[in-house]
C-alpha positions in Angstrom: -4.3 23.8 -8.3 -0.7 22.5 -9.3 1.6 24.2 -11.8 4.2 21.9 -13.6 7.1 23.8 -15.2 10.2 21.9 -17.3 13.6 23.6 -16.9 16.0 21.7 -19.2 19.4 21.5 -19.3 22.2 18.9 -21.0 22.5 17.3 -17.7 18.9 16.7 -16.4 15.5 18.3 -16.4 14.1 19.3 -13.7 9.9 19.8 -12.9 9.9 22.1 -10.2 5.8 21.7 -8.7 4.0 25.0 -7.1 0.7 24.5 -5.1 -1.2 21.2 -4.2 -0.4 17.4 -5.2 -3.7 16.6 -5.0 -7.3 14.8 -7.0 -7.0 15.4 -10.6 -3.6 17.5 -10.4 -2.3 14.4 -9.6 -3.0 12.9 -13.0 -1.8 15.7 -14.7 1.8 15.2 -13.1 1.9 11.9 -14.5 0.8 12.0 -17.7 3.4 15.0 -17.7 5.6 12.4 -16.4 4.9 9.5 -19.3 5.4 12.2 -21.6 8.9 12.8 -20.2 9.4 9.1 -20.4 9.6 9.3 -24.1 12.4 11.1 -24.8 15.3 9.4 -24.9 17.6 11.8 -24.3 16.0 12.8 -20.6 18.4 10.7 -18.1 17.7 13.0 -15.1 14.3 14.1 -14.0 14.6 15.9 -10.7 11.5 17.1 -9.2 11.5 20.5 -7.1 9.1 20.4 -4.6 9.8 23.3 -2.9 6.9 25.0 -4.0 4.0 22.2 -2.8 1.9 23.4 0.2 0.3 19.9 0.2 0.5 16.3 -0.9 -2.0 13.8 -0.5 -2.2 9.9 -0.6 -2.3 9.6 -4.4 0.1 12.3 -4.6 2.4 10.3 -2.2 2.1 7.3 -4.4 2.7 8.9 -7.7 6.1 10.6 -6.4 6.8 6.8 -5.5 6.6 5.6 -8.8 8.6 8.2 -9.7 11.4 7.5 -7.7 10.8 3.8 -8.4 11.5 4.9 -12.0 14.6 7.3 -11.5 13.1 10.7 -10.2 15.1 12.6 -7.8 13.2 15.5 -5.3 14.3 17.9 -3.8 12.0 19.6 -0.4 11.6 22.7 1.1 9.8 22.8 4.8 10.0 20.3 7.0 6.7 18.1 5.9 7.6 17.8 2.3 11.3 16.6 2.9 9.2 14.6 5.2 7.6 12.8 2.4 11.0 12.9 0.2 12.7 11.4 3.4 9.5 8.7 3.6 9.5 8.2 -0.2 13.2 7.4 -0.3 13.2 5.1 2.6 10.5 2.9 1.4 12.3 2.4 -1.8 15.7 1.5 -0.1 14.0 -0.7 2.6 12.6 -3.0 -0.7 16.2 -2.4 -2.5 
């Protein structure tokens, strides 16, 4: 199960994520995401993942695209600033 939350603010808006990135949760985080990509005045999407407890392959390639497409994250243990730290690195190494 994942839980998607919205916490807006003038500067950015930020998704913090609680439970598992994972099968069809992780087509619920981006069609939350598309719909996020139609307002305008969104310029910051930061994405909390502080709260994951597991992220899978698709789950790994959606945050990609993300970040491909602006999103920021922020981690909490080790493994998922793991995957921030991975997920960064690929897009710098194509950049």
């Amino acid at each position: 199960m994942l839980r998607i939350t919205a916490n807006d603010s003038p500067r950015a808006l930020t998704l913090p994520l609680e439970g598992t990135l994972e099968g069809p949760w992780v087509g619920e985080l981006e069609r939350c995401w598309h719909s996020m990509l139609e307002e305008p005045r969104i310029t910051t999407v930061c994405v909390d993942l502080t709260g994951v407890t597991y992220i899978d392959a698709a789950g790994k390639a959606r945050l990609t695209d993300m970040h491909k497409h602006g999103a920021e994250f922020i981690g909490g243990d080790c493994a998922t600033k793991a995957v921030v730290a991975e997920i960064v690195g690929k897009q710098e190494a194509t950049t």
